[in-house]
N, C-alpha and C positions, 0 to 999 in steps of 0.2 A: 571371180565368181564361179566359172568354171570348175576349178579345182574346187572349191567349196562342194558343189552338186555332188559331183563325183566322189569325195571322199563321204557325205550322207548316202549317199545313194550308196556305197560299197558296206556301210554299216548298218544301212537297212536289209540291206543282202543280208548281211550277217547276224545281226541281230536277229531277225524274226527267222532265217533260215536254223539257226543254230538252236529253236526253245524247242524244238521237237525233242531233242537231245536231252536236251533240260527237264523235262518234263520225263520223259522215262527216269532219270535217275532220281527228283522228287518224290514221284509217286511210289518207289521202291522199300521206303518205311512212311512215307507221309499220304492218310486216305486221300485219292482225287482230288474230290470237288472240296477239304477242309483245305486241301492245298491252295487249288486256285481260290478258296477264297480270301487266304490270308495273301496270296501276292496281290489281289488287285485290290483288298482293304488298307495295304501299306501305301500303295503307288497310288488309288484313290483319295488317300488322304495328303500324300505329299505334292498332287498334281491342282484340286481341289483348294487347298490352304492355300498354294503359291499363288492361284490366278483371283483367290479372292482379295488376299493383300495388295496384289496388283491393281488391286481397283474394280474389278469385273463386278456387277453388279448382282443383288442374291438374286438366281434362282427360284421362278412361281412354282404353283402347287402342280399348275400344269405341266410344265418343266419337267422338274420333279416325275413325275407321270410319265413322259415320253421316257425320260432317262432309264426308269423304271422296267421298261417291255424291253426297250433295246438290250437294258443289262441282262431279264432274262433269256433272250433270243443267242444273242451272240457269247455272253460270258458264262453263263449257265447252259444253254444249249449249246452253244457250238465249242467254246474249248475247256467249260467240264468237262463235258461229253469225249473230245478227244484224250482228255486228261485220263479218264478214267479206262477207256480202250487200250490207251497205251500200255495198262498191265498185263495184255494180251496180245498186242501187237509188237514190231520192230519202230522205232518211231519211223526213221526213212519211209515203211512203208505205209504212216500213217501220214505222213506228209501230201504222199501221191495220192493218197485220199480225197485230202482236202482239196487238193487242188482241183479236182472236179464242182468245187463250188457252182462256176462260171455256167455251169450246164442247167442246174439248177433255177439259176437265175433267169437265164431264158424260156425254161421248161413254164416257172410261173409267171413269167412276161405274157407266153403264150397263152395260158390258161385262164388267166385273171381276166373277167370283163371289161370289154372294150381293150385288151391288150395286145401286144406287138406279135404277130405270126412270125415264125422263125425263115428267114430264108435260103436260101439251098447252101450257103457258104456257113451260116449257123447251123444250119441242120445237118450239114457234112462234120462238123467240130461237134456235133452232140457226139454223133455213130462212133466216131474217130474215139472220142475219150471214154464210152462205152466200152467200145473196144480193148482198149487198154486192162479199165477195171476188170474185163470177162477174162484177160489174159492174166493178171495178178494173181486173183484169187483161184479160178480153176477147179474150182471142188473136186471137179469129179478125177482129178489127177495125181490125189495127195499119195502117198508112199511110207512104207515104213523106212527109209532112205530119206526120202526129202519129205517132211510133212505138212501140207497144205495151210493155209493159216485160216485162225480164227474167222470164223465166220461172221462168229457175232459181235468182235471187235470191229470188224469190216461194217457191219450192217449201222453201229452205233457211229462211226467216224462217218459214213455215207449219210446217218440221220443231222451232224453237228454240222456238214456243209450244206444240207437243208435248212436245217436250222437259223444258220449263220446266212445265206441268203436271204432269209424271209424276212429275218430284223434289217439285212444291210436295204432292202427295198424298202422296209415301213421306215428307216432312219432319213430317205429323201424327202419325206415331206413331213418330217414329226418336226413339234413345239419342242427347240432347245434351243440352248443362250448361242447368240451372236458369237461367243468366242467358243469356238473348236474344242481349247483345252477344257475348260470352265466343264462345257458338255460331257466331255470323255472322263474327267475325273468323276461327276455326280454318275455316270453309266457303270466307272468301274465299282466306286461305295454302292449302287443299287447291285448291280452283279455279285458283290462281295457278298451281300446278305445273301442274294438268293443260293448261293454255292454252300453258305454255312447251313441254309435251311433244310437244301437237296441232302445235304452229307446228317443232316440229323435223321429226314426221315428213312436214306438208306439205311441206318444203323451204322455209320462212319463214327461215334463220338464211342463207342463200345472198339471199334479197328483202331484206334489210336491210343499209341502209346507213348508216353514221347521220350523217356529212359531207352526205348531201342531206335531210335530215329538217329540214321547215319548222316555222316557229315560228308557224306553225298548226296544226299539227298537235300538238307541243309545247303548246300551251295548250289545244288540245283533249283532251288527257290530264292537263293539270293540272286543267281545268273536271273532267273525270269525277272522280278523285281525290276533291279537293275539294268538291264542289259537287253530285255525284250520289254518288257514294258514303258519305260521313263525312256531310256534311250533311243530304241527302235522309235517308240510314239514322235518323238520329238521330232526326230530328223524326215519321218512321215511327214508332219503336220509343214514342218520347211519346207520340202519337197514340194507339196502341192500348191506353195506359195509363190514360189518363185522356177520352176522348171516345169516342162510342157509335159500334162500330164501321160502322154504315150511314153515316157520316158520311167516316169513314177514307176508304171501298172509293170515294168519288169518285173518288179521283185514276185510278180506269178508265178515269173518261168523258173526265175534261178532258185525263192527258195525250197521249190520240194527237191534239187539237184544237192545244194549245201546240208541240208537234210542226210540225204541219202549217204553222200560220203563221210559226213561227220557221223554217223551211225555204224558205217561199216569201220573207219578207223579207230575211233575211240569206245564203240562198242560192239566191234564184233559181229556185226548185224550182214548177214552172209547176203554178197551179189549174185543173186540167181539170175540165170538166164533171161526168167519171166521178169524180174524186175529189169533186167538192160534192155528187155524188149518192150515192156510196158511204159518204160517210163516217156521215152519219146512221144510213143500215140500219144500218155496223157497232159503233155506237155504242148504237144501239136495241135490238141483241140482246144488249149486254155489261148493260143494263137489266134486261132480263126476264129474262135469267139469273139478275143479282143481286139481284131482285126476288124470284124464287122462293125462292132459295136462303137471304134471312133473313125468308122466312115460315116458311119449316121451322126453324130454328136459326140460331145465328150463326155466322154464317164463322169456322174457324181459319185463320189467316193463315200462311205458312211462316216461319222465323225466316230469313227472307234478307235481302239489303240494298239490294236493287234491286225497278222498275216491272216487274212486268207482271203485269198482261197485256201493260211491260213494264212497273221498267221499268224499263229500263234500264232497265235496265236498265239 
């Protein structure tokens, strides 16, 4: 059983580490959000068909409904939204991004009525992974030598780990089916739409051509498909079944790191300084977060099928 854990857990690593990657070379002839919505309409339908032959029962209207907001929250907000960034960012550093989710989450734990005050060891791991982001990005330091990055890539990937917290919090107590899978396949087909919808009203069905659509990018949408979404999802949904969830919530730490170097290797995505410095702080306060957070109780996880803090997302 052991060995079992540990080869899921090393393909969760990698799976969900490695679609940042993915996703930068999709989105390279393929618009964003028609992208993601054609990955999670294929894997929707193929995740959705299995678990209803398997017997899982239909799906209410209310169901339907929950599935609905989460697929806007998390699949349309949070990895469109990085989907779309990534033509302006390095994914590596759209990883370290996301990974500030966990701050997020506690920012609206604090804020929400009657909700949780943060305490010195969570509120050390906000500053801590603030800190990072302030060192990343650095506006006021860009150069015509090194040039500072998109800001408003930054600002959008900061809005999709918003995003993607406020559905993973409304996912803990939302109406959806008893089975895991069942849920996550009706989230990804509600997601699918909403991602065709966003890409009509940006004017994505005029960006798309599909006579220039390289066959990298092509395989960047089959990798997600396969390999981040069906694959990665599954060995999740294992994972949390049978292994102690403190164990799970690694894949935080490792994958904006498998990110990072699968970025620089395969695409050239240059290790700056401020990335070898930043990336630690932001990885340090995704720690103390999660540190806090299963001295109090253990994490409910959202029934999604993607990374994040991300992920891939």
């Amino acid at each position: 059983m052991k060995s079992r854990i540990w080869l899921a857990l090393f393909a969760l690593y990698i799976a969900w580490g490695s679609t940042y990657l993915a996703i930068r070379f999709a989105v390279e002839t393929i618009p964003p959000f028609f992208m993601v919505g054609m990955r999670f309409l294929v894997a929707g339908l193929i995740v959705y068909t299995w678990r209803r032959l398997a017997g899982d029962p239909a799906p209410t209207p209310a169901q339907w409904r929950s599935a609905g907001i989460m697929g806007a929250f998390l699949l349309v907000g949070g990895i469109g939204s990085v989907s779309w960034a990534e033509q302006r960012l390095p994914s590596g550093i759209a990883a370290l991004v996301v990974a500030v989710t966990p701050l997020w989450v506690v920012l609206i734990e604090a804020l929400k009525p009657g909700g949780t005050r943060p305490t010195w060891l969570t509120a050390s791991g906000v500053l801590v992974g603030l800190a990072g982001i302030a060192i990343l990005v650095e506006p006021g330091r860009s150069t015509a030598d090194q040039p500072g990055l998109n800001l408003l890539g930054v600002a959008v990937v900061l809005l999709a780990a918003l995003l993607w917290a406020i559905g993973s919090i409304y996912g803990r107590g939302a109406d959806l089916p008893k089975s895991s899978l069942l849920g996550t396949g009706m989230e990804m087909l509600a997601g699918s739409v909403g991602c065709f919808l966003t890409g009509l009203v940006t004017g994505e069905a005029s960006q798309l051509n599909l006579a220039s659509i390289t066959s990298r990018s092509l395989s960047g949408l089959a990798y997600l498909i396969i390999v981040g979404s069906l694959i990665g999802f599954v060995s999740y949904s294992w994972l949390l079944r049978v292994a102690p969830t403190t164990l799970v919530v690694t894949y935080a730490y490792v994958n904006p790191l498998v990110a990072v170097i699968l970025g620089s290797l395969l695409a050239h995505e240059v290790l700056t300084p401020k990335v070898l410095i930043a990336t630690p702080l932001i990885l340090s306060s995704v720690a103390l977060i999660h540190l806090k957070r299963t001295k109090a109780r253990p994490p409910v996880p959202p029934r999604v099928p993607i990374r994040a803090p991300a992920g891939e997302d």
